[in-house]
C-alpha positions, 0 to 999 in steps of 0.5 A, a space after each residue: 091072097 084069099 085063102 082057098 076054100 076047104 071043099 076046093 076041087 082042082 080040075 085036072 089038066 086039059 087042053 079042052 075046056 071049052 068055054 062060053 061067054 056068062 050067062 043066067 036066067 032070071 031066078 023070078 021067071 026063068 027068063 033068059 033075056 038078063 040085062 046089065 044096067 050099071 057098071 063094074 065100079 058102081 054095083 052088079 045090078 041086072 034086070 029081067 026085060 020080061 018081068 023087071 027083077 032086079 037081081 045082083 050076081 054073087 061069086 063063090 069060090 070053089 077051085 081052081 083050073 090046072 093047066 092051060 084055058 085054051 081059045 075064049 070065045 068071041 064076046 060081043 062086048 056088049 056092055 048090057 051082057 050079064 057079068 059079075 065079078 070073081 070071088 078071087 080076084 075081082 076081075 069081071 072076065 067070067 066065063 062059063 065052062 061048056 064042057 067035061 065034069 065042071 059043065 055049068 061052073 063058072 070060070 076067071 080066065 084072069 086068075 083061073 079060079 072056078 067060082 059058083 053063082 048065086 043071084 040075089 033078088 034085089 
């Protein structure tokens, strides 16, 4: 098991974390419109449909959620929608936090680590 990082913030106990499926805009133009154009066993790559970046999602681990997640969202599964991988875990079942103090952060809900992302322009 990775050991856990010194800046490390738990959060605290709640039954209100509300969450929505991954999401991130283009770090070239800003565009929302992010395509997942491989697999999780391959590589992370992504595309911008507007001006066809290709960028990779990086995972940081920065805490970890006290308590219980609650419902998820419902996913589409789509499987062109922007994912990544968990910085702890590996898992690709990344969620972003919609509400409270850790709003924008990004959440595993298979190992309840709190991670930050970094898009790497390709």
């Amino acid at each position: 098991m990775p050991r856990q990082p010194s800046t490390s913030e738990d959060v605290p106990r709640s039954h209100n974390v509300n969450l929505q499926p991954l999401s991130f805009a283009c770090p070239q133009c800003g565009s929302t419109d992010v395509v997942y154009s491989c697999q999780p066993s391959c590589c992370f790559n992504h595309v911008c449909s507007y001006c066809y970046t290709t960028f990779e999602p990086t995972t940081q681990w920065v805490g970890e959620l006290k308590g219980e997640i609650g419902p998820l969202p419902p996913t589409d599964c789509d499987p062109n929608s922007p994912t990544a991988s968990c910085a702890r875990c590996g898992e690709i079942r990344l969620f972003t936090v919609s509400s409270g103090s850790y709003t924008g952060q990004i959440l595993c809900v298979s190992c309840k680590a709190l991670l930050t992302i970094d898009l790497q322009v390709g």
